[in-house]
C-alpha positions as CSV (number, residue, x, y, z in Angstrom):
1,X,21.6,-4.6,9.9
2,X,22.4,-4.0,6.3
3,X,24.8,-6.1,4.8
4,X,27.4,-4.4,2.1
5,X,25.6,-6.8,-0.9
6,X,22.5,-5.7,0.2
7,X,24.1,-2.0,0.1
8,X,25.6,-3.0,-4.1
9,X,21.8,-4.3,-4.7
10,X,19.9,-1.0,-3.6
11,X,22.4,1.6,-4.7
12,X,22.5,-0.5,-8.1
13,X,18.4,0.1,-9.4
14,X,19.0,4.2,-9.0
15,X,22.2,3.9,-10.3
16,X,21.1,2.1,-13.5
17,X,17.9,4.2,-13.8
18,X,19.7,7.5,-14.0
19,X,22.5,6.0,-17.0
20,X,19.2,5.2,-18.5
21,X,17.3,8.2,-18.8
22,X,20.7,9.7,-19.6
23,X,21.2,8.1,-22.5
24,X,18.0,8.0,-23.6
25,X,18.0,11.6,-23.4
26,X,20.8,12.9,-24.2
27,X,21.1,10.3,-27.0
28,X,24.3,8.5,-25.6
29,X,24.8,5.6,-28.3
30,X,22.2,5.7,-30.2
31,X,23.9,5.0,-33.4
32,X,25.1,1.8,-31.9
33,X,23.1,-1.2,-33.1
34,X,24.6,-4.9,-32.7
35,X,22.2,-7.4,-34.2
36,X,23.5,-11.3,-34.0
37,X,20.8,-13.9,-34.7
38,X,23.1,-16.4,-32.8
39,X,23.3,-13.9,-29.5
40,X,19.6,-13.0,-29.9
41,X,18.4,-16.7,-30.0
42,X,20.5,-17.8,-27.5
43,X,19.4,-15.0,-24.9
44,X,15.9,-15.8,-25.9
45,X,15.7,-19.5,-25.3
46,X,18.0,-18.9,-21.6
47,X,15.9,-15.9,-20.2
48,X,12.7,-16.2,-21.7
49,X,12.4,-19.8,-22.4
50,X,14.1,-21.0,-19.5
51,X,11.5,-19.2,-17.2
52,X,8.5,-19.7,-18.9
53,X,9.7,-23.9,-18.4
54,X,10.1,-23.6,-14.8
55,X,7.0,-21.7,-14.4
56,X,5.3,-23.9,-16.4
57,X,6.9,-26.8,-14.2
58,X,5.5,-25.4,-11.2
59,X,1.9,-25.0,-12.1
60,X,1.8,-28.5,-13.6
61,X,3.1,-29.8,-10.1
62,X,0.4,-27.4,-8.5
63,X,-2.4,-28.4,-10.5
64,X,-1.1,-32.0,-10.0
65,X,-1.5,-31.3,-6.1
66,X,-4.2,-29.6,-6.2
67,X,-6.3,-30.1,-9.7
68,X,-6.6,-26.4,-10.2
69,X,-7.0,-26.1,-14.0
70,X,-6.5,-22.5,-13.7
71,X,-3.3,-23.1,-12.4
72,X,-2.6,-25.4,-15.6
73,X,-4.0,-22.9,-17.4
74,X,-1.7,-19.5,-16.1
75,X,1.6,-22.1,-16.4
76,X,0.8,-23.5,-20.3
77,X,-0.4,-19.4,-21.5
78,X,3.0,-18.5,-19.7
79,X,5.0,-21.0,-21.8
80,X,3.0,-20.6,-25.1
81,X,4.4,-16.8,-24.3
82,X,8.4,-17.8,-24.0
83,X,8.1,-20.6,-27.2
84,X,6.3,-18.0,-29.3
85,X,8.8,-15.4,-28.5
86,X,11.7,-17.7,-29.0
87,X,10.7,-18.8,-32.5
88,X,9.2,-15.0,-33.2
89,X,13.2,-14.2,-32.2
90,X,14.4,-17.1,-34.3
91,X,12.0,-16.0,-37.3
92,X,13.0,-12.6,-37.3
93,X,16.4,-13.2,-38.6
94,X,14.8,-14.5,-41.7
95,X,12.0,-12.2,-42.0
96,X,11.4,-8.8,-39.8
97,X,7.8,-8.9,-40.5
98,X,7.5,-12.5,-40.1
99,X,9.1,-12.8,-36.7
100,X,6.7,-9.7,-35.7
101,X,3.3,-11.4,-37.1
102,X,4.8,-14.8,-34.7
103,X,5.6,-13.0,-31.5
């Protein structure tokens, strides 16, 4: 049986899709552009540094269990990827092309 949250979570992934390619078609907003170095940083070290920790954090606990080093390997490229694009992020306010040449 299908729970109604389970219904909102389905019906949510077309639904987003299709205002998507709507707007990317038909050009819905494209003249709206909100750039904040404060918002942009802070959504870059919360979602993309914030997972690249915890998977990090898992493969060290892995490797520690099981002394894969490719384990270590995978978790320190994965967080290498979320500091470089948090200080690419942080760089691009100052410098476009700067912040471009980091990430």
């Amino acid at each position: 049986m299908v729970s109604k949250t389970q219904k909102l979570g389905i019906v949510s992934i077309p639904v987003l899709a299709t205002l998507a390619a709507t707007f990317g078609v038909f050009g819905i907003a494209a003249g709206l552009i909100f750039e904040s170095v404060l918002l942009e940083t802070i959504l870059n070290i919360g979602v993309i540094l914030s997972v690249s920790v915890v998977v990090a954090r898992i493969s060290a606990k892995s490797f520690l269990q099981t002394g894969s080093t490719n384990v270590l390997l995978i978790g320190l490229a994965v967080f290498e990827f979320g500091f470089s694009a948090t200080l690419g992020g942080f760089v691009s306010s100052i410098s476009v092309s700067e912040g471009i040449a980091m990430y």
